[in-house]
Backbone as CSV, one residue per row, in Angstrom:
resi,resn,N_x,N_y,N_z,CA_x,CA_y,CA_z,C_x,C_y,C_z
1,UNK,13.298,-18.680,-85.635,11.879,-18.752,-86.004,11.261,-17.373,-85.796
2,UNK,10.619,-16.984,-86.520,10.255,-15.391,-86.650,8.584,-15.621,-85.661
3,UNK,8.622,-14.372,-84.842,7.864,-14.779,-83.944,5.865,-14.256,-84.240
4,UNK,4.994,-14.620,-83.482,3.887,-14.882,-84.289,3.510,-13.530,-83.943
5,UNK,2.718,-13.019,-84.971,2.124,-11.668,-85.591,0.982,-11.432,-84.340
6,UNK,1.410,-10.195,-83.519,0.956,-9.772,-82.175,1.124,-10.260,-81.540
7,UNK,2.364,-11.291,-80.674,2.773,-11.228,-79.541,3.420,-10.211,-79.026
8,UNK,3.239,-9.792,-77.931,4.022,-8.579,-77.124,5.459,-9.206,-76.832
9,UNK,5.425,-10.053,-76.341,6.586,-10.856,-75.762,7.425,-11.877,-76.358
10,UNK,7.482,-12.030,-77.746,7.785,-13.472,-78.169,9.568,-14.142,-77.729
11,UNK,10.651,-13.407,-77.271,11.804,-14.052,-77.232,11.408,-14.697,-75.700
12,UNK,11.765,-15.531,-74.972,12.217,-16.458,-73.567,12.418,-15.379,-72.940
13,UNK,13.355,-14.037,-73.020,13.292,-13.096,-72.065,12.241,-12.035,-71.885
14,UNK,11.665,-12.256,-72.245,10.065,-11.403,-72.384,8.674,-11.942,-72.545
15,UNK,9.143,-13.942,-72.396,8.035,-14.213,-71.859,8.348,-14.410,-69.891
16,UNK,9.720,-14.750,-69.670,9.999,-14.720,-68.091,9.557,-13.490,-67.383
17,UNK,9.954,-12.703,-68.190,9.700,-11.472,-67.779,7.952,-10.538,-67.308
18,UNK,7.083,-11.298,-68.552,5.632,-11.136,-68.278,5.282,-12.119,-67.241
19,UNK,5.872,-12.870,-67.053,5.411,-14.316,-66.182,5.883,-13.681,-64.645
20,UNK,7.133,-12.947,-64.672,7.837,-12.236,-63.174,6.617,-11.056,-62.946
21,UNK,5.958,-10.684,-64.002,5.442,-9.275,-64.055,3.952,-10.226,-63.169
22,UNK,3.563,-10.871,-64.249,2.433,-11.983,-63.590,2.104,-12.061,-62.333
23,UNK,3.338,-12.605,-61.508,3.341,-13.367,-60.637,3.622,-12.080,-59.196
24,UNK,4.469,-11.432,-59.708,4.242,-9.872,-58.688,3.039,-9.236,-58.513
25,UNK,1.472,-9.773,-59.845,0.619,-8.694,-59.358,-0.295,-9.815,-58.664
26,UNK,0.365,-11.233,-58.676,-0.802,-11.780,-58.161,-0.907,-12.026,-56.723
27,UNK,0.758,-11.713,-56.325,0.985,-12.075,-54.819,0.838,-10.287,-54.492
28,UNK,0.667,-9.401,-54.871,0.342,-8.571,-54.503,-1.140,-8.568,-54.349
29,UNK,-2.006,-8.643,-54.861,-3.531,-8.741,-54.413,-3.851,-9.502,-53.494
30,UNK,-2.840,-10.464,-53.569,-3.440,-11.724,-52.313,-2.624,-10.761,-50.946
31,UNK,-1.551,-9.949,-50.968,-0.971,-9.681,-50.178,-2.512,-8.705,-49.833
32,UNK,-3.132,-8.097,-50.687,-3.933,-7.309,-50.157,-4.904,-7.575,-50.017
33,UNK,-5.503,-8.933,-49.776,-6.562,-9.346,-49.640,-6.211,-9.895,-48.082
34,UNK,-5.051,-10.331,-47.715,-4.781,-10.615,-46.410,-4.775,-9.428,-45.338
35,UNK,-4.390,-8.304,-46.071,-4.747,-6.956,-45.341,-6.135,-6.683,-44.948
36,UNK,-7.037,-6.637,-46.442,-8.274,-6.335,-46.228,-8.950,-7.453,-45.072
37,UNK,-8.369,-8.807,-44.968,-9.146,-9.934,-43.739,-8.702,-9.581,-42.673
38,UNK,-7.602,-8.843,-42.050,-6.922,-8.715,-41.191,-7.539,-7.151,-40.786
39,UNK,-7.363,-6.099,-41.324,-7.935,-4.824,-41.086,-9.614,-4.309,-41.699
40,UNK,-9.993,-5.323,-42.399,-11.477,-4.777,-42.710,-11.337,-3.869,-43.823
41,UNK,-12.537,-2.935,-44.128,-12.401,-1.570,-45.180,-13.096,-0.834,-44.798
42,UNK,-13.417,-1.168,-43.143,-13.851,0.171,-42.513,-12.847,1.316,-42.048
43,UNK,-12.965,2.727,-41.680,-12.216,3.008,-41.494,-13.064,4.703,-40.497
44,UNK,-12.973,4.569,-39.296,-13.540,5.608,-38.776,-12.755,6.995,-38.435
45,UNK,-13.470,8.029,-39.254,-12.745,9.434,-39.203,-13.054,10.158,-38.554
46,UNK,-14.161,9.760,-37.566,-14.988,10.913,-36.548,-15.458,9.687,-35.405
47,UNK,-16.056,10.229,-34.433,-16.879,9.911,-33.631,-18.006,8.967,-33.997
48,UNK,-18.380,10.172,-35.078,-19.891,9.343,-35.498,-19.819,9.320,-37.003
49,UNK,-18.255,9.163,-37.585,-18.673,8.533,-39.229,-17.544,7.775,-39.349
50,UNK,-18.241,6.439,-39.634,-17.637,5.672,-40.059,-17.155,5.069,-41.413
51,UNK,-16.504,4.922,-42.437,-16.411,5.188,-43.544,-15.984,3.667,-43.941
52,UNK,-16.179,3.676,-45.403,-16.179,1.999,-45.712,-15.450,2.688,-47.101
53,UNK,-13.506,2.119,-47.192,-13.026,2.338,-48.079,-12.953,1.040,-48.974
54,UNK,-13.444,1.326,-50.543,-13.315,0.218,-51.392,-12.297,0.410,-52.150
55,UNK,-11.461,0.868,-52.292,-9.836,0.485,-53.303,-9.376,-0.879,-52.868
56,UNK,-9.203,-1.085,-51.525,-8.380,-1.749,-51.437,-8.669,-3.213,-51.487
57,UNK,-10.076,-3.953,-51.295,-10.213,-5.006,-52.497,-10.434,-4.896,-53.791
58,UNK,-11.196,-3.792,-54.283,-10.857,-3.642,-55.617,-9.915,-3.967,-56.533
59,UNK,-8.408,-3.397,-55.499,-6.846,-3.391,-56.193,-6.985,-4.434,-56.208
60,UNK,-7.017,-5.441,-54.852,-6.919,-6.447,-54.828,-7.651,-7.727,-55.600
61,UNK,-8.680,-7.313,-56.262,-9.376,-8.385,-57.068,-8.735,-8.163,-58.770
62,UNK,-8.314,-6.640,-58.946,-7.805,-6.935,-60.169,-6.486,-7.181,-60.190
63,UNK,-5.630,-7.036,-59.392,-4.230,-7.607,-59.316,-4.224,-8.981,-59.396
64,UNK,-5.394,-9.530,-57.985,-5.421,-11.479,-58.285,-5.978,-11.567,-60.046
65,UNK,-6.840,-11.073,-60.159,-7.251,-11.465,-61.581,-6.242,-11.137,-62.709
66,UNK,-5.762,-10.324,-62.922,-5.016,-9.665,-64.181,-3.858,-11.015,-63.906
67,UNK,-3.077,-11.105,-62.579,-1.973,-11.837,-62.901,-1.664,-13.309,-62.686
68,UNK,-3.069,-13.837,-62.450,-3.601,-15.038,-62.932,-3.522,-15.256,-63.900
69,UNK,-4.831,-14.654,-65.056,-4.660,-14.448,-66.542,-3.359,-14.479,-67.111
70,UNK,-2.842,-13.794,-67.130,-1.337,-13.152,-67.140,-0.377,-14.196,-67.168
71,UNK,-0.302,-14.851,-66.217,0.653,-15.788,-65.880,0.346,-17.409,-67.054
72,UNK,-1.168,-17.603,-66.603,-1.839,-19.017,-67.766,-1.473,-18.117,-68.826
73,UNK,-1.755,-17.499,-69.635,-1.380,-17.315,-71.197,0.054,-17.061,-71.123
74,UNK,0.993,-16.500,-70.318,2.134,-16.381,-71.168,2.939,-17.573,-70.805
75,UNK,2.310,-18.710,-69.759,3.197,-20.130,-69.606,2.709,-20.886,-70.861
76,UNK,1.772,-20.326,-71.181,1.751,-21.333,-72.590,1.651,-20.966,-73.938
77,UNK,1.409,-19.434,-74.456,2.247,-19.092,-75.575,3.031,-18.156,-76.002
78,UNK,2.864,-16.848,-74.627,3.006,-15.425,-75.350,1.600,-14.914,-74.700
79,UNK,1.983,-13.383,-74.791,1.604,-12.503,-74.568,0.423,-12.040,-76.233
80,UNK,-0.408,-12.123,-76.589,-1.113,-11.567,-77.314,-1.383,-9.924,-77.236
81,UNK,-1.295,-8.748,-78.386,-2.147,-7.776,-77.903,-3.570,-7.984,-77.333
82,UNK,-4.212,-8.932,-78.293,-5.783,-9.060,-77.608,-6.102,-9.232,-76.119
83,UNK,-5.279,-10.686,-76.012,-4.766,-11.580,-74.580,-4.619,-10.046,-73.673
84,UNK,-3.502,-9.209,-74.084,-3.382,-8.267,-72.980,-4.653,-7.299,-72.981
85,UNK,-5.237,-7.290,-73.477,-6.031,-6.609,-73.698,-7.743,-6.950,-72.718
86,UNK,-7.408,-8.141,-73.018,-9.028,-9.362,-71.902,-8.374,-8.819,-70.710
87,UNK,-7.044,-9.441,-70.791,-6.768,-9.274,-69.137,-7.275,-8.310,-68.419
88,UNK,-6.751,-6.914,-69.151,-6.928,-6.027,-68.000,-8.243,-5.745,-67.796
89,UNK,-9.413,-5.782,-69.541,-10.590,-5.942,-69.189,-11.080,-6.667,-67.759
90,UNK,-10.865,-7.780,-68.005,-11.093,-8.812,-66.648,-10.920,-8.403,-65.678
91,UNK,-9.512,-7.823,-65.258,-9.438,-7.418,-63.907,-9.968,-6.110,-63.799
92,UNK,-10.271,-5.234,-64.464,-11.442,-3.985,-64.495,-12.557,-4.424,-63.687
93,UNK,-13.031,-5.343,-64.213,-14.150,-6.134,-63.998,-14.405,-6.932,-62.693
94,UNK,-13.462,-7.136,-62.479,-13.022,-7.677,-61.285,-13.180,-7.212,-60.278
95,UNK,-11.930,-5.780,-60.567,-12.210,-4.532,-59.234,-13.484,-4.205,-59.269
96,UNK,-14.288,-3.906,-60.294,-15.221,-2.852,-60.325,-16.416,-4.012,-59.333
97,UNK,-16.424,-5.261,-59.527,-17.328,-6.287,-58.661,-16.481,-5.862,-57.012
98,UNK,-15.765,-5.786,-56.746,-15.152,-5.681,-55.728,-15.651,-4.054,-55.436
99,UNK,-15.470,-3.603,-55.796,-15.945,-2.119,-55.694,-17.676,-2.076,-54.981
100,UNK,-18.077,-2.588,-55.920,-19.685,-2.977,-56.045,-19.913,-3.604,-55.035
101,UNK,-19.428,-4.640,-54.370,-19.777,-5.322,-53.167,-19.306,-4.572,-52.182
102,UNK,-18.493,-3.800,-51.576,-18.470,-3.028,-50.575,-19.240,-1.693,-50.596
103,UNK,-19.134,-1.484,-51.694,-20.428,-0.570,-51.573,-21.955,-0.922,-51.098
104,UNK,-22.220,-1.713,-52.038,-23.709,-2.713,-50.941,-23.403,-2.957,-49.997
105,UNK,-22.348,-3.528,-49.230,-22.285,-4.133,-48.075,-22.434,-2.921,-46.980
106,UNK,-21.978,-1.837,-47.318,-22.026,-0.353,-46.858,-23.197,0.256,-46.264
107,UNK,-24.098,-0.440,-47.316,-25.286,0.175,-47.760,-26.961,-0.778,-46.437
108,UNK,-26.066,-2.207,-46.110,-26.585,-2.916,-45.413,-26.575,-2.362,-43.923
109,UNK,-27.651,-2.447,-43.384,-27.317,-1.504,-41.102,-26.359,-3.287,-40.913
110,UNK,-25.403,-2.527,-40.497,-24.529,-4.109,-39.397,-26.013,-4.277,-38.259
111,UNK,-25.341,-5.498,-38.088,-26.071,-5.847,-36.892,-24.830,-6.118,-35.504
112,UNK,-23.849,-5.636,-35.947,-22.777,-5.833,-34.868,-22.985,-5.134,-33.611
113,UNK,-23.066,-4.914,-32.642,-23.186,-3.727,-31.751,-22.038,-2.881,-31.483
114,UNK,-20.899,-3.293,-32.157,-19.950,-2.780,-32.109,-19.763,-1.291,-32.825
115,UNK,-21.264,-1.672,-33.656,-21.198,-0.356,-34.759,-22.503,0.453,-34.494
116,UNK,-22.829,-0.339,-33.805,-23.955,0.723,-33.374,-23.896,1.784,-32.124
117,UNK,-23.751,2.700,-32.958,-23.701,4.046,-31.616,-24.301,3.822,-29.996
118,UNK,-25.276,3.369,-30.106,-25.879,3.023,-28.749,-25.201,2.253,-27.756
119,UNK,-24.008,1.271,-28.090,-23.710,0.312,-27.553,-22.571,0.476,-27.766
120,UNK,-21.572,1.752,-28.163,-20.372,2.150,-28.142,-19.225,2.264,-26.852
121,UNK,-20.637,2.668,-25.902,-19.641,2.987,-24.567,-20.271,1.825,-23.907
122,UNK,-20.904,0.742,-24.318,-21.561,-0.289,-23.338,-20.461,-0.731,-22.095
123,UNK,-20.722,-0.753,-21.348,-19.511,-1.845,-20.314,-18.575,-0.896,-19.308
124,UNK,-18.444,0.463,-20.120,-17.899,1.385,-19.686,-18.001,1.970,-18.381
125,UNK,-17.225,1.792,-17.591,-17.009,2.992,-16.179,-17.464,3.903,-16.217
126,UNK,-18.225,4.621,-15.710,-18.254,6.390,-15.504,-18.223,6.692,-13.952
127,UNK,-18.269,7.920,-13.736,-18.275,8.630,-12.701,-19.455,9.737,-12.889
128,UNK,-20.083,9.461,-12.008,-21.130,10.701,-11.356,-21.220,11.689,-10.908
129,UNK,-21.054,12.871,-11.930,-20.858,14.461,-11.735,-22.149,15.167,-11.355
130,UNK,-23.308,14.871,-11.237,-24.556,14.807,-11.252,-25.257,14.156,-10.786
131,UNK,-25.771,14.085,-9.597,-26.996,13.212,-8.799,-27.900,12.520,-9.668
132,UNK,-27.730,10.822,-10.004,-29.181,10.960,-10.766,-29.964,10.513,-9.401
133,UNK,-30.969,11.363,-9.399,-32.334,11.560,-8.879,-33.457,12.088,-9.378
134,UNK,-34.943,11.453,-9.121,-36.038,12.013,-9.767,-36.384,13.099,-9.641
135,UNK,-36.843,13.879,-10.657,-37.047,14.976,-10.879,-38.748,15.261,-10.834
136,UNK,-38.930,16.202,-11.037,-40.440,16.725,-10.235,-41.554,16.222,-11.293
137,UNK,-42.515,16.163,-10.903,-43.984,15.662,-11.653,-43.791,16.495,-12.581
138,UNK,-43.970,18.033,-12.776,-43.534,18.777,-13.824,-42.440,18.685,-15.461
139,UNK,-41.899,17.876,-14.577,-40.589,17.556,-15.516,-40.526,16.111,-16.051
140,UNK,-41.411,15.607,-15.647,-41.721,13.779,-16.428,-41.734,12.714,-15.645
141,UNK,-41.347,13.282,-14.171,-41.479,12.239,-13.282,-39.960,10.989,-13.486
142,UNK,-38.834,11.563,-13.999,-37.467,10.499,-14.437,-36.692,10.916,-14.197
143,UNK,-35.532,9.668,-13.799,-34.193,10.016,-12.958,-33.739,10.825,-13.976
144,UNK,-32.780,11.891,-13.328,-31.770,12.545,-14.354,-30.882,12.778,-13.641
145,UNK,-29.704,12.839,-14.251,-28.480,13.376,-13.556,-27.127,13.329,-14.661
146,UNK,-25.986,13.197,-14.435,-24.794,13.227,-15.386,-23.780,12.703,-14.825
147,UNK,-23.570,12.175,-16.221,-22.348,11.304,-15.688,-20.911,11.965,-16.538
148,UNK,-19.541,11.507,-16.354,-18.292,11.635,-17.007,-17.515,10.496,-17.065
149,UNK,-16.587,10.771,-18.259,-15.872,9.041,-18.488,-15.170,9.801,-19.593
150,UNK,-13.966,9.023,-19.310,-12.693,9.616,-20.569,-12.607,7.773,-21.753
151,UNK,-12.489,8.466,-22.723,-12.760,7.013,-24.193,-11.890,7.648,-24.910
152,UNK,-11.045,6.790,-25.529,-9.739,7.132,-26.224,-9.211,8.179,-26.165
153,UNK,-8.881,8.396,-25.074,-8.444,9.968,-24.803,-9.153,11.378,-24.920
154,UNK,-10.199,10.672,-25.173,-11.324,12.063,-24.679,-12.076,11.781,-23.570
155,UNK,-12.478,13.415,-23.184,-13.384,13.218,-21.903,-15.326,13.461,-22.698
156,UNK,-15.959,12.489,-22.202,-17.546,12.692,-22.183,-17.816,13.083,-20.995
157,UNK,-19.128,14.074,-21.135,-20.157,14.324,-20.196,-21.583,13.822,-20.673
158,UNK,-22.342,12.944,-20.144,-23.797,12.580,-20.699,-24.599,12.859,-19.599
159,UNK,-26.207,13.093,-20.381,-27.173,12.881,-19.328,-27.037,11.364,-18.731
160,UNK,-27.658,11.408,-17.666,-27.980,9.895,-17.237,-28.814,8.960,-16.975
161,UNK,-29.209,8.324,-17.118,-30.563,7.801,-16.160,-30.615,6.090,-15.447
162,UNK,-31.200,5.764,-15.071,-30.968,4.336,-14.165,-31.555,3.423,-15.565
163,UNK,-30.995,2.165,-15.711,-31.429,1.587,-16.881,-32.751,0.127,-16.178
164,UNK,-33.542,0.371,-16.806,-34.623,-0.444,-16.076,-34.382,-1.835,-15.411
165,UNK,-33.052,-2.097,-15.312,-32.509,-2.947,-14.519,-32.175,-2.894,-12.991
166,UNK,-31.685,-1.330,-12.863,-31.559,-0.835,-11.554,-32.126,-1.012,-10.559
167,UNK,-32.404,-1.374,-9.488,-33.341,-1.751,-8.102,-33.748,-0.335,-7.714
168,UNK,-34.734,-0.408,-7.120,-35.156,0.822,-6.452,-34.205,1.343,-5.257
169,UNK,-33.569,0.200,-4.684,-32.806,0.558,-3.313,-31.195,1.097,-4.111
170,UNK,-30.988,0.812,-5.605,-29.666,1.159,-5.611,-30.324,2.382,-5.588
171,UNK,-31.474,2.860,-6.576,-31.397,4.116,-7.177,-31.448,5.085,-5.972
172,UNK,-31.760,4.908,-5.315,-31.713,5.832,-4.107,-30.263,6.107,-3.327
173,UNK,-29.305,4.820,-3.232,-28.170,4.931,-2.451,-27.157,4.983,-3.438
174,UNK,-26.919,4.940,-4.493,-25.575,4.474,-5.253,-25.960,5.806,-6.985
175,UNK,-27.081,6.653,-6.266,-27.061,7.462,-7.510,-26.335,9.331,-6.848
176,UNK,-25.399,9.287,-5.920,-24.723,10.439,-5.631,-24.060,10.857,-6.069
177,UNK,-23.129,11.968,-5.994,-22.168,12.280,-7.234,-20.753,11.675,-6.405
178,UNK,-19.742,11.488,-7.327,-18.774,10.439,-7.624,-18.786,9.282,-7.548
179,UNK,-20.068,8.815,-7.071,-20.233,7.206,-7.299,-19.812,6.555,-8.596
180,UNK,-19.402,5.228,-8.727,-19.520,4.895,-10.364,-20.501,4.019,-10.592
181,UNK,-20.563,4.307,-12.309,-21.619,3.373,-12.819,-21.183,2.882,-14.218
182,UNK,-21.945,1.804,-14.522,-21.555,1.085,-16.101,-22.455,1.285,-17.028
183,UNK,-21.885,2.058,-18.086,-22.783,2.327,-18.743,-24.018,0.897,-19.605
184,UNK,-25.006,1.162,-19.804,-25.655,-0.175,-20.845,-25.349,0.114,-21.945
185,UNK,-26.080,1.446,-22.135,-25.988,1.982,-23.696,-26.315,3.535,-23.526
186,UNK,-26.657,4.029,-24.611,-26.686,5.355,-25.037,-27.760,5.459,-26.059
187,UNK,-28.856,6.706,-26.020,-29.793,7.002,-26.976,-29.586,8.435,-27.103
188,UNK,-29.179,8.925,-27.959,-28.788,10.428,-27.952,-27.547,11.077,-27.008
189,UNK,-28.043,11.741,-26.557,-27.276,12.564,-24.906,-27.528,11.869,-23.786
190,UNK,-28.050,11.131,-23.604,-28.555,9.931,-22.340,-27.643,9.111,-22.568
191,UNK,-27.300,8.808,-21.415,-26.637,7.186,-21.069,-27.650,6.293,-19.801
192,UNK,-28.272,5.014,-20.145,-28.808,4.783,-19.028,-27.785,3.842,-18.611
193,UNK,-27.721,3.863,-17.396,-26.406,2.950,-16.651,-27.193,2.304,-15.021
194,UNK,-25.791,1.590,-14.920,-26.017,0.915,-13.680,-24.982,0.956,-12.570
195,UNK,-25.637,1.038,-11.248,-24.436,1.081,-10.634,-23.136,-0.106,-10.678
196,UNK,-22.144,0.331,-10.447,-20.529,-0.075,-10.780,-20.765,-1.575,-9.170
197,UNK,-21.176,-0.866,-8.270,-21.498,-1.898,-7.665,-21.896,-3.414,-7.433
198,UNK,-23.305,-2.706,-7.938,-24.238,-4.155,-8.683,-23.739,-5.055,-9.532
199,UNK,-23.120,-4.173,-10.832,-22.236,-4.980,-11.891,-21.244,-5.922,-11.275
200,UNK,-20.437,-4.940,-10.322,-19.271,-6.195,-9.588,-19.730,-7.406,-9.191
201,UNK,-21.252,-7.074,-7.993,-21.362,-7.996,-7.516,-21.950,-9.804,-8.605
202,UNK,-22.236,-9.172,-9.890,-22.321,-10.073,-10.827,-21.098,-10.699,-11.338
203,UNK,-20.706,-10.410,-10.870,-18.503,-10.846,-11.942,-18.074,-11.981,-11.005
């Protein structure tokens, strides 16, 4: 039987063959969609930039899409030029929505604290290289002092200050240098913290 005018594929070995082709791009997107749930598409290259890569649902939405498509038309007639032709449209379309949503999503402030700079070193140990103690009417009347703490293999030095949680009796006895403290958070070069003490005695 002479086969129909624009199929790509018309013999049994070249429709198995689009159907093997099919079915490789569809477990490949899902393979990469289990990546993207498992690792995210964030991806941090600095300290303070965090980067939001979109290929990799993208790939992944036009691979599921193209070899979906792909697979329904050639289990039931052949490969069309047109047919091949939607497909990849589709999965263009696909990625490019996938594209598009991590980009907005990018574009949204998290509300995680995990991503917010301030609350990076929260919980954290330090050590007291620097007395915090108040400083003179001249100077604002506020604890200052410095602290140190090593985070993924680097060492920090920050200003410090008592975080309005602190008691008056720690700030006086537990703000010397090598004492420790936990950090709360961070606003710039400041860390306001608490003594390592106090915290224990909460645990």
């Amino acid at each position: 039987m002479a086969a129909d005018r624009g199929v790509l594929s018309p013999s049994p070995q070249g429709i198995v063959a689009v159907r093997v082709l099919a079915v490789v791009a569809f477990l490949s997107g899902l393979l990469l969609v289990v990546r993207v749930m498992l690792f995210g598409v964030q991806r941090r290259v600095a300290d303070d930039d965090l980067r939001h890569r979109r290929w990799p649902l993208a790939l992944a939405a036009f691979l599921t899409a193209s070899g979906a498509l792909l697979y329904a038309r050639a289990a039931k007639q052949g490969v069309t030029a047109g047919w091949a032709a939607a497909v990849v449209l589709l999965g263009l379309a696909a990625g490019a929505g996938a594209w598009w949503l991590v980009k907005r999503s990018a574009a949204i402030p998290s509300t995680d604290p995990e991503h917010d700079p301030r609350y990076r070193f929260q919980g954290h140990v330090a050590r007291i290289i620097k007395p915090i103690e108040m400083k003179g009417a001249d100077e604002g009347g506020e604890e200052a002092g410095r602290i140190a703490f090593s985070f993924d293999g680097k060492t920090y030095e920050l200003n410090a200050r008592w975080s309005p949680g602190a008691g008056a009796f720690e700030r006086r006895t537990l703000g010397l240098a090598d004492n420790e403290v936990v950090i709360e958070r961070v606003d710039g070069d400041v860390a306001f913290v608490e003594p390592w003490a106090v915290v224990e005695e909460r645990l």
